[in-house]
C-alpha positions as CSV (number, residue, x, y, z in Angstrom):
1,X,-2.9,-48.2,43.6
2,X,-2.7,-47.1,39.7
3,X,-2.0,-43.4,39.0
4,X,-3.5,-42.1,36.3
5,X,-1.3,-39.6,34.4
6,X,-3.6,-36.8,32.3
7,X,-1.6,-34.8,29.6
8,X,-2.9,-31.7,28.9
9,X,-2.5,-30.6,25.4
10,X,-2.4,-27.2,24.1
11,X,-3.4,-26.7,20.3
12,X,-1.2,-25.3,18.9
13,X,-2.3,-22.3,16.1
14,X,-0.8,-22.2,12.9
15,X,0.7,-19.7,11.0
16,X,-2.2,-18.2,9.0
17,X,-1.8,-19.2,5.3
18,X,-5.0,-17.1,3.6
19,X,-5.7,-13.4,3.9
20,X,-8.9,-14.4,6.3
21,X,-6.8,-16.0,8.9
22,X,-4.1,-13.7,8.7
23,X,-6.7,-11.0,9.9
24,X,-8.7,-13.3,12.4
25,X,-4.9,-13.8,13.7
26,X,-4.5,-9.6,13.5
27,X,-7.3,-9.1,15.4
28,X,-6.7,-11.2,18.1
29,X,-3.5,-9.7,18.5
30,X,-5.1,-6.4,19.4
31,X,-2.3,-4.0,18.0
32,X,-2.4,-1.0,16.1
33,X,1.0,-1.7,14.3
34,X,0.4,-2.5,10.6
35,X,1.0,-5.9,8.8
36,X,1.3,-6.6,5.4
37,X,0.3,-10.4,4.7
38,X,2.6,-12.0,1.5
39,X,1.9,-15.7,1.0
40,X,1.9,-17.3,4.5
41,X,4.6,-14.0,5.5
42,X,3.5,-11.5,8.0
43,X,5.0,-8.5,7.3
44,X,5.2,-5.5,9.7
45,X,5.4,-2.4,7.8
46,X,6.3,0.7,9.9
47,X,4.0,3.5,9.5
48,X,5.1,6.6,7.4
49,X,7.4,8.7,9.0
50,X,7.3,12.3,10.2
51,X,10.1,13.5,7.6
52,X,8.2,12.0,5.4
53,X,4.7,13.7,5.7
54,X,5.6,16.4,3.7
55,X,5.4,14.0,0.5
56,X,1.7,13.2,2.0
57,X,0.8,16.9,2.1
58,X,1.3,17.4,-1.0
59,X,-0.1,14.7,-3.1
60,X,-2.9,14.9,-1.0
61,X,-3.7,19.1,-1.5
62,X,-2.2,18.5,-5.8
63,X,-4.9,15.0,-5.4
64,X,-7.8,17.8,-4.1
65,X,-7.6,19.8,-7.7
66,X,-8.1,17.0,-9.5
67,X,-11.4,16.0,-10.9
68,X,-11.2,12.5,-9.7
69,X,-11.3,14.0,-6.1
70,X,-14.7,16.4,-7.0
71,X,-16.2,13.3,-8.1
72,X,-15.9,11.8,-4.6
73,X,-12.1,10.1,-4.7
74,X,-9.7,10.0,-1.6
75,X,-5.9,9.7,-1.7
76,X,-5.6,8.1,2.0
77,X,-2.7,6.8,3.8
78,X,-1.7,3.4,5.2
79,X,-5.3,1.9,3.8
80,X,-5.9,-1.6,3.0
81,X,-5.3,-3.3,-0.4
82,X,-6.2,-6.6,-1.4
83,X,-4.7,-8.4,-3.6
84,X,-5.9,-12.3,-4.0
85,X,-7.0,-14.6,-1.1
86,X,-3.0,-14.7,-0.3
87,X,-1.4,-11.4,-0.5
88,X,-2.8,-8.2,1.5
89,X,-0.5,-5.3,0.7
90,X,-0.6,-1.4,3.1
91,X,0.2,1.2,0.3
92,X,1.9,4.7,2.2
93,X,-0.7,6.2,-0.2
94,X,-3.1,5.4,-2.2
95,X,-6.1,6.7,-4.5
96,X,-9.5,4.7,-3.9
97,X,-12.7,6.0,-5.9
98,X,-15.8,6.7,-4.5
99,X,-17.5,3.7,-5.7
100,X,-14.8,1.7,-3.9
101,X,-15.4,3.5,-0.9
102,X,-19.2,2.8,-0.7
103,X,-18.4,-0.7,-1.6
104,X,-15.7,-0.8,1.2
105,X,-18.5,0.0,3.6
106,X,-20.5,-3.2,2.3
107,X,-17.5,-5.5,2.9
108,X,-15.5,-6.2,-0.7
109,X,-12.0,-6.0,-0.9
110,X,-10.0,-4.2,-3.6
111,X,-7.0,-2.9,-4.8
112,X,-6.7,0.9,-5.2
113,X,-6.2,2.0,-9.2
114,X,-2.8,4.5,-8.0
115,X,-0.7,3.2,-5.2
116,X,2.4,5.5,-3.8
117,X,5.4,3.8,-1.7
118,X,7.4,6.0,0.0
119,X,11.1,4.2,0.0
120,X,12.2,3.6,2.9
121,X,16.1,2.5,4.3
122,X,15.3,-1.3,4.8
123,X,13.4,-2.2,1.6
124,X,15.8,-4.4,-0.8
125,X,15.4,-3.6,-4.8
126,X,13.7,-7.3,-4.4
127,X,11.3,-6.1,-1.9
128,X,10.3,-2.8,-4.5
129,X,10.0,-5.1,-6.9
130,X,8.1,-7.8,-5.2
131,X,5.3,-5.0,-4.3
132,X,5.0,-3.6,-7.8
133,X,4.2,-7.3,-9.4
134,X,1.6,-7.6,-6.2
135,X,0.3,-4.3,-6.9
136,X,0.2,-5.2,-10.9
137,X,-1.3,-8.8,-9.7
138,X,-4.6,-7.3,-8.7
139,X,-5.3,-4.8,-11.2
140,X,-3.9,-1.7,-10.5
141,X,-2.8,0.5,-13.1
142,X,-0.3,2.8,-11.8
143,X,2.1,2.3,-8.8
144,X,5.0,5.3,-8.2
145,X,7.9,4.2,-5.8
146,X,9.2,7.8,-4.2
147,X,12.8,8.2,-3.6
148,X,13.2,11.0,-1.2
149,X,17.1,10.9,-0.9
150,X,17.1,10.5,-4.5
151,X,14.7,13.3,-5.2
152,X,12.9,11.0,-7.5
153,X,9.9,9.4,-8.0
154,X,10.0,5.6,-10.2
155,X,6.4,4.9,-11.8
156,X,5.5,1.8,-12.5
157,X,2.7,1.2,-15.6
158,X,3.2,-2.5,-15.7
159,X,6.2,-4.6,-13.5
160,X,8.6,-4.2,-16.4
161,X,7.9,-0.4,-17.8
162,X,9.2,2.0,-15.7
163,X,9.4,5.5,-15.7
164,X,11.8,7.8,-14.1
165,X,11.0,11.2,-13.0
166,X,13.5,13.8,-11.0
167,X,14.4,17.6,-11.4
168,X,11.9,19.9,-13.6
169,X,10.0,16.5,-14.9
170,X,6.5,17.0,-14.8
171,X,4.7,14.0,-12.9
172,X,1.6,12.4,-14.5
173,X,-0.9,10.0,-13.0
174,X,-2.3,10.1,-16.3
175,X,-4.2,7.7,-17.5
176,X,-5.1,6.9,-14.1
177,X,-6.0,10.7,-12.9
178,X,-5.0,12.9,-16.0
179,X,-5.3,16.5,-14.0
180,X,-3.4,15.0,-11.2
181,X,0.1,16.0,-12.0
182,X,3.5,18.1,-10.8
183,X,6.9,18.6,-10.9
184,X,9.2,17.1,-9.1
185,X,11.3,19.5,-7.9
186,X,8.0,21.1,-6.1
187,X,6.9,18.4,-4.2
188,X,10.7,17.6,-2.6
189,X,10.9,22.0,-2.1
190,X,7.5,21.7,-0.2
């Protein structure tokens, strides 16, 4: 009598090496945790902690002065940013126009013209850097790195000129939002 052997074979998935299979893979996964997506790298990137959401508050009420903001602009937290078919970044902050927001609705993908980091404990100089030249990479214009230990706040107008704000320095987001600005000693007394 001959026994037939069957061999079941599972496919196996593979790592998702585009931006649109990285978020086919997310959203099978059915998780609320964030991912950045770097080249073939899934990145989990923890959400903004509570010590930290006094920073929020108060970009967010200085952002609501501005005119940017009266002309329909949000400054919104943990929000998608695109930049090529490979790299999918999750600013803390970020400033997205209206136009971008109606043309979010519609489906395009797009990088925000101010992103904000908040820096945390884990992220190596290599890592801060590594964002900024993605950020750069897809057209924004300005990205600020905040130090909260430091009392600081490092912005970015291209990967290699950097700025360095602390103290009684008044904070621009000029030429990005020109009436969106502070100093820095108010937003770490807040």
């Amino acid at each position: 009598m001959e026994t037939k052997i069957t061999t079941s074979r599972t496919k196996r998935r593979s790592a998702p090496q585009t931006v649109a299979e990285f978020e086919k893979w997310l959203a099978r996964k059915k998780t609320d945790a964030n991912y950045e997506f770097v080249r073939g790298k899934i990145i989990r990137k923890p959400a903004m902690k509570q010590e930290e959401l006094f920073i929020a508050r108060f970009l967010m009420r200085a952002f609501a002065k501005t005119q940017l903001y009266q002309q329909g602009a949000e400054m919104l937290s943990e929000g998608d940013a695109y930049v090529d078919a490979f790299r999918k970044r999750i600013p803390d902050l970020a400033i997205f126009t209206d136009e971008q927001i109606k043309e979010a609705r519609r489906g395009k993908r797009f990088m925000p013209p101010l992103a904000i980091e908040i820096l945390s404990d884990s992220e190596s100089q290599n890592d801060v850097l590594e964002k900024v030249q993605d950020y750069f990479d897809a057209g924004v214009q300005l990205v600020w790195y905040i130090a909260p230990k430091q009392q600081k706040i490092y912005a970015y107008s291209s990967p290699d000129d950097i700025r360095v704000f602390k103290g009684q320095d008044v904070c621009s987001a000029a030429p990005v939002v020109p009436d969106f600005q502070f100093v820095i000693e108010d937003l770490f007394k807040a």
